[in-house]
C-alpha positions in Angstrom: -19.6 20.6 1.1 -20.2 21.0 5.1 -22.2 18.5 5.2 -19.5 16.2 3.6 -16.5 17.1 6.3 -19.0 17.0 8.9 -19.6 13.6 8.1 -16.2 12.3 7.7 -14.9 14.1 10.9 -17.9 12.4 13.0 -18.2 9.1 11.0 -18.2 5.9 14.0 -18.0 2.9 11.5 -15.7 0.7 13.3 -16.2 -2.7 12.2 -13.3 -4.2 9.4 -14.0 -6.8 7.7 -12.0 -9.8 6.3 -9.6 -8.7 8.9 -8.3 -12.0 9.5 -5.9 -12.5 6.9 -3.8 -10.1 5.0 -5.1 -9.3 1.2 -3.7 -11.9 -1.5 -4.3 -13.0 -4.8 -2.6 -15.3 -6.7 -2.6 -12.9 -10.2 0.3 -11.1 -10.9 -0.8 -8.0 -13.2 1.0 -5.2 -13.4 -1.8 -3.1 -12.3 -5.7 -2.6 -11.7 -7.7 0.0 -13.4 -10.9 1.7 -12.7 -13.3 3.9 -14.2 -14.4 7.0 -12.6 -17.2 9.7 -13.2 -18.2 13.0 -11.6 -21.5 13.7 -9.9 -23.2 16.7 -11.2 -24.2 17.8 -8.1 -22.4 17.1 -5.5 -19.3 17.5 -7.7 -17.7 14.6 -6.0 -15.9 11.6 -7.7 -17.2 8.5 -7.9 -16.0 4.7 -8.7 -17.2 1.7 -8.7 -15.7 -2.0 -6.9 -17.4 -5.2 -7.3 -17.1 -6.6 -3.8 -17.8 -10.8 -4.8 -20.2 -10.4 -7.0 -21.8 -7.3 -6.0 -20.8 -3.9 -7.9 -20.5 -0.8 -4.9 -20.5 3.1 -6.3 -18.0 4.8 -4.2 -16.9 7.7 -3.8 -13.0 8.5 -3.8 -10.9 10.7 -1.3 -7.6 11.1 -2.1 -6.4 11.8 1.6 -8.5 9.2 4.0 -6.6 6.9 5.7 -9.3 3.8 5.1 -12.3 2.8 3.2 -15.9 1.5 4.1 -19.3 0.8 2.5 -22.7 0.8 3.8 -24.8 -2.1 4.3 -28.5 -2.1 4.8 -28.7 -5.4 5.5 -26.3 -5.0 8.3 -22.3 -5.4 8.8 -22.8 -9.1 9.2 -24.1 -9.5 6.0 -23.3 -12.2 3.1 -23.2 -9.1 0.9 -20.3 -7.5 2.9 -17.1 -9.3 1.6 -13.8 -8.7 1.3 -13.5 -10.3 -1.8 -12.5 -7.6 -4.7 -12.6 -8.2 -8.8 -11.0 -5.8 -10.8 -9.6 -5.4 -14.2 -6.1 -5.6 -14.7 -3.5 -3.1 -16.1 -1.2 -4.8 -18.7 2.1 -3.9 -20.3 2.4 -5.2 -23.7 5.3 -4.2 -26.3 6.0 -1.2 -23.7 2.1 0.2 -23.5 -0.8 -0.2 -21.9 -3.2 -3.3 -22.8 -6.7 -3.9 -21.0 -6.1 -6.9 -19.1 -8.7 -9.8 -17.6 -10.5 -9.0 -14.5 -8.7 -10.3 -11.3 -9.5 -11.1 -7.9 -8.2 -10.5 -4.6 -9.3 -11.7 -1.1 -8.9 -10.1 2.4 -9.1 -6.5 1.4 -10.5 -4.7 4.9 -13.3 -2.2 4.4 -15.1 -0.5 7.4 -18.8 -1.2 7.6 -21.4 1.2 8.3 -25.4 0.0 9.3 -26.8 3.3 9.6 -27.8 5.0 6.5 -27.1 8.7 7.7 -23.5 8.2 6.9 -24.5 8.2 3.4 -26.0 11.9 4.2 -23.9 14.2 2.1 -22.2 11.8 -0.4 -23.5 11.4 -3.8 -26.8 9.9 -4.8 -26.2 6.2 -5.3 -22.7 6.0 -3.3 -22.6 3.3 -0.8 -19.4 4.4 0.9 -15.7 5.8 0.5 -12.5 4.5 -0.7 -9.8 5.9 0.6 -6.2 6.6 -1.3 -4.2 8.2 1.8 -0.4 7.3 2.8 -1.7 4.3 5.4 -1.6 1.0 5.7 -5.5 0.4 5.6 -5.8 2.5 1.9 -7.2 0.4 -0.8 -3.5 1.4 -2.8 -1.6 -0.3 0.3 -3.9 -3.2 0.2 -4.0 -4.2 -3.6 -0.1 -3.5 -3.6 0.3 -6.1 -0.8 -2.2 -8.6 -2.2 -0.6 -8.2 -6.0 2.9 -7.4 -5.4 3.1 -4.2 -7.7 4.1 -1.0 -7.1 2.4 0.8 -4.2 1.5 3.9 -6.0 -1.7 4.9 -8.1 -2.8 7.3 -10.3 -6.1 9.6 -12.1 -6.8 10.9 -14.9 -10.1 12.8 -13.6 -12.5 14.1 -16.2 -15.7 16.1 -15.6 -17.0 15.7 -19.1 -16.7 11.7 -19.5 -15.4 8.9 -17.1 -11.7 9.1 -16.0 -9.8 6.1 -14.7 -8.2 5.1 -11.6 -4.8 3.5 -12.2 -3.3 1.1 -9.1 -0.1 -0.2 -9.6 2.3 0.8 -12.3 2.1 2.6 -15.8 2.1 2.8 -18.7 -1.3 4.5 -18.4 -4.2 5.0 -21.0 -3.8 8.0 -23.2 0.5 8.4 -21.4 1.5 7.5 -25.1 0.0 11.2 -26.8 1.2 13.0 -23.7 4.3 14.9 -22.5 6.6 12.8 -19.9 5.4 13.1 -16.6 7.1 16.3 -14.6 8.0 15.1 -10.8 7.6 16.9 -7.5 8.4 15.7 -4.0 5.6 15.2 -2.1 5.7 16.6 1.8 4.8 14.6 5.0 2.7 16.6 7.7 2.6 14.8 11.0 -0.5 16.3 12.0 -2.6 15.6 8.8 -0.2 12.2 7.7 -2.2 10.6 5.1 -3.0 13.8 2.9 -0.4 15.0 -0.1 0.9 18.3 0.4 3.2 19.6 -2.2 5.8 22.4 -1.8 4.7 25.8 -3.5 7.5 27.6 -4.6 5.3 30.5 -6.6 2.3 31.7 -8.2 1.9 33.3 -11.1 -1.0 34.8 -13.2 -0.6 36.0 -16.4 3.4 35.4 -16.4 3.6 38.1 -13.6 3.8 36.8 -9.6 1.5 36.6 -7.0 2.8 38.9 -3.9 1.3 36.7 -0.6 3.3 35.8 2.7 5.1 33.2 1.7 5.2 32.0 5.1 2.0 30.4 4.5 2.6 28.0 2.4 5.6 26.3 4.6 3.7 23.8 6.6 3.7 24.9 10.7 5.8 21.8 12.2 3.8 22.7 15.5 0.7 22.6 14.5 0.2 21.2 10.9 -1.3 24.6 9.8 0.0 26.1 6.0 1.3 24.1 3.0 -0.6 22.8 0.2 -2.6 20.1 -0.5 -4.8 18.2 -2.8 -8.3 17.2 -2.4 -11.0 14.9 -4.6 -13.6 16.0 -2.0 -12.7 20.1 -3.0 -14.9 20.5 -6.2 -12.7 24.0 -6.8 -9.4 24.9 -5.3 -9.8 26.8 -2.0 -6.7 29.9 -1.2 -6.3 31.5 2.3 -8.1 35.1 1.9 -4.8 37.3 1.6 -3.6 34.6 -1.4 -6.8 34.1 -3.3 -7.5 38.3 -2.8 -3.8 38.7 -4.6 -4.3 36.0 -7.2 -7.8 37.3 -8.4 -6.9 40.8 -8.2 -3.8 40.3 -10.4 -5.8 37.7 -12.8 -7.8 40.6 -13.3 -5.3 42.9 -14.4 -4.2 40.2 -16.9 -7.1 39.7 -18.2 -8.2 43.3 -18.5 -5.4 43.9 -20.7 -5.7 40.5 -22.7 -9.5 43.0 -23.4 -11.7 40.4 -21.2 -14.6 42.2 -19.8 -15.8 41.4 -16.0 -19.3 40.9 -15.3 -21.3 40.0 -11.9 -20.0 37.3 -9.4 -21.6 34.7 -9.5 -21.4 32.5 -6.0 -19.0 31.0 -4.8 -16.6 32.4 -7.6 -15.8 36.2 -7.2 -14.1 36.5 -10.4 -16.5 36.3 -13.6 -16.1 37.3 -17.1 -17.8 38.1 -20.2 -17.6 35.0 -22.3 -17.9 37.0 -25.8 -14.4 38.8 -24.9 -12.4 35.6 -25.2 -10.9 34.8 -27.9 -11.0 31.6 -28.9 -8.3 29.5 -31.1 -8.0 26.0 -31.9 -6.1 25.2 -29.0 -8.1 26.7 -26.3 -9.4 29.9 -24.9 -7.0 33.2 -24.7 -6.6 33.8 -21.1 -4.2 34.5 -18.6 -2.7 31.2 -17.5 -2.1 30.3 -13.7 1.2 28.5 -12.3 2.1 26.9 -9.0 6.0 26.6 -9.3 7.0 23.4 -7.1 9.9 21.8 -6.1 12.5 20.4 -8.5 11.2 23.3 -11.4 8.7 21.4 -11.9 5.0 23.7 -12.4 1.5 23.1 -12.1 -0.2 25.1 -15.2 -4.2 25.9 -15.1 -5.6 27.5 -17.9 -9.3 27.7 -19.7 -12.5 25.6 -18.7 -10.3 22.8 -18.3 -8.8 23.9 -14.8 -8.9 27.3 -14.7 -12.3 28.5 -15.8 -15.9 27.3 -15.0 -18.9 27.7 -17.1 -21.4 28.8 -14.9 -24.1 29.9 -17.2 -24.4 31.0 -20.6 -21.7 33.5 -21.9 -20.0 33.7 -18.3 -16.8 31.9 -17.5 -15.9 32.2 -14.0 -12.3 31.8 -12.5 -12.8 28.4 -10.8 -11.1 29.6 -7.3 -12.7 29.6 -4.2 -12.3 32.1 -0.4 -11.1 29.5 1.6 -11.0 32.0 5.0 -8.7 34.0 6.9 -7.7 31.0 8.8 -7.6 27.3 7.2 -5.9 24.7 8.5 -4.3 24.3 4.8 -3.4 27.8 2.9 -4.2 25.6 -0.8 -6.4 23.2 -1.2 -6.1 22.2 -5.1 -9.4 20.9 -5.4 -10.9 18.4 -8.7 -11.8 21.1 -11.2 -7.8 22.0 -11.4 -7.2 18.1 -11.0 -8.8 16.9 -14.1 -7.3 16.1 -17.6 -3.6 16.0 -15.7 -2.5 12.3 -15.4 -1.5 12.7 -11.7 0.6 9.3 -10.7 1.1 9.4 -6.8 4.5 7.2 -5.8 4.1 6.5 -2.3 7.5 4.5 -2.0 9.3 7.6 -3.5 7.4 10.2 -2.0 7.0 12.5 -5.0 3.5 13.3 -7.2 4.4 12.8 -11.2 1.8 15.1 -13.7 1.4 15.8 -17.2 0.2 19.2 -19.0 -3.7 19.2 -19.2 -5.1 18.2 -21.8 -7.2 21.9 -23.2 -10.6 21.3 -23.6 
């Protein structure tokens, strides 16, 4: 993943197209959806805009302020428009309906000639869309142009294609779900277009994590601590002293749950013996892991759907990573413990709304 932050951190695109006009369209839907898959190997999410008649795989970051596509034929170029079709998100009878596509003119992406900014994003991605809290995110810019809601959500899968939500709900599957639980989200000044949520606890196993809690207040100085969530993190990343006290006391749990540990196996330090789980109907037997937020509101991870990782056969691994002795974020909830949550993020309201994942 160096290769990725290196890139966006030195990225020098700096022409915006269709800046001219602010976006508009003359539909009114009540939102746009998106499909989205997960490249095998580089783990990051992709979707896919049709800029006029010209389909684009992108790849999505959650936090980046603005988004922009690579053109070989150079930023002048017919194929470079800021004309977006999309499919709309209806509401009929109080659920969601697939509506027709829709199109919207004057959406501003950043153009990029050279092809070594594509150099670390996934094969066949032509660029990045980015979700942040700004003005120039593609959320901002299809609110503005459509009049909905300026809020989005995912539903991120990494064994079939999730969806990308703009605008408001009902969503998809919503219907066989649990209401959504809210948190606020936090603002950093030093990192402002990133969602950072407020980490009340950690548990493993129903018992508490024992860290410095002082790490997970964000520094008002210098933007260090907090947490945050990432689409460009394939696994959740911890501060050393946290992840060292999470997978210490996960193995505790587990140990007495009769889980055997077996070798690491990189970059997960915590691996177990698959043929020790028991299995039921609704999922593996492990110990489950909780971030308490605000409002009593909980993230749960549990099994391969957001806890555990497969990494070869008859080893689970838990799916946490060493994120150093000295990150600029303590947490980095990453897109393994992302996925089959519906994660709605309401920019005007500041808070992050999430169901229980779905156990896979």
């Amino acid at each position: 993943m160096a290769s990725v932050f290196t890139f966006l951190l030195l990225s020098s695109f700096v022409l915006s197209v269709s800046n001219a006009q602010q976006p508009s369209s003359s539909s009114r839907p009540s939102g746009l959806v998106f499909t989205v898959s997960r490249d095998p190997s580089t783990l990051q999410y992709l979707t896919k805009i049709s800029l006029g008649k010209v389909p684009v795989n992108i790849v999505v970051d959650l936090g980046r302020k603005s988004s922009w596509i690579y053109s070989s034929r150079g930023c002048a170029a017919a194929a470079i428009s800021g004309v977006v079709t999309a499919q709309s998100n209806n509401l009929k009878n109080g659920e969601w309906v697939s509506g027709p596509n829709v199109t919207v003119r004057g959406i501003s992406f950043g153009c990029e000639e050279s092809a070594g900014a594509l150099r670390g994003l996934a094969k066949g991605a032509r660029g990045i869309v980015g979700l942040g809290r700004s003005g120039l995110s593609l959320t901002s810019q299809f609110a503005s142009a459509f009049r909905f809601s300026r809020k989005f959500a995912m539903e991120l899968s990494s064994t079939s294609e999730g969806t990308l939500y703009f605008g408001d709900g009902p969503y998809t599957n919503q219907q066989f779900r649990q209401p959504l639980a809210y948190t606020p989200l936090l603002t950093n000044s030093y990192f402002p277009t990133d969602y950072f949520v407020d980490v009340k606890y950690i548990e493993a196993g129903n018992e508490n994590v024992t860290y410095d809690k002082g790490l997970l207040s964000i520094n008002k100085k210098t933007g260090i601590g907090g947490t945050k969530f990432s689409t460009l993190v394939p696994y959740t990343t911890m501060e050393t002293s946290i992840y060292k006290a999470l997978t210490s006391l996960y193995f505790q749990r587990a140990k007495a749950m009769g889980i055997s540990m077996v070798a690491p196996v990189a970059p997960f330090s915590a691996c177990f013996n698959a043929s020790t789980i028991e299995s039921r109907p609704d999922g593996l037997v492990v110990p489950t892991i909780v971030l308490g937020l605000r409002n009593d509101a909980f993230w749960q991870m549990t099994g391969p759907a957001n806890s555990l990782k497969l990494v070869k056969d008859n080893v689970y691994c838990l799916a946490f990573v060493d994120g150093g002795s000295k990150p600029k974020t303590s947490i980095v909830i990453g897109g393994h413990q992302m996925q089959f949550n519906i994660m709605e993020f309401d920019i005007p309201r500041s808070r992050l709304g999430f169901s229980p994942p779905v156990q896979v």
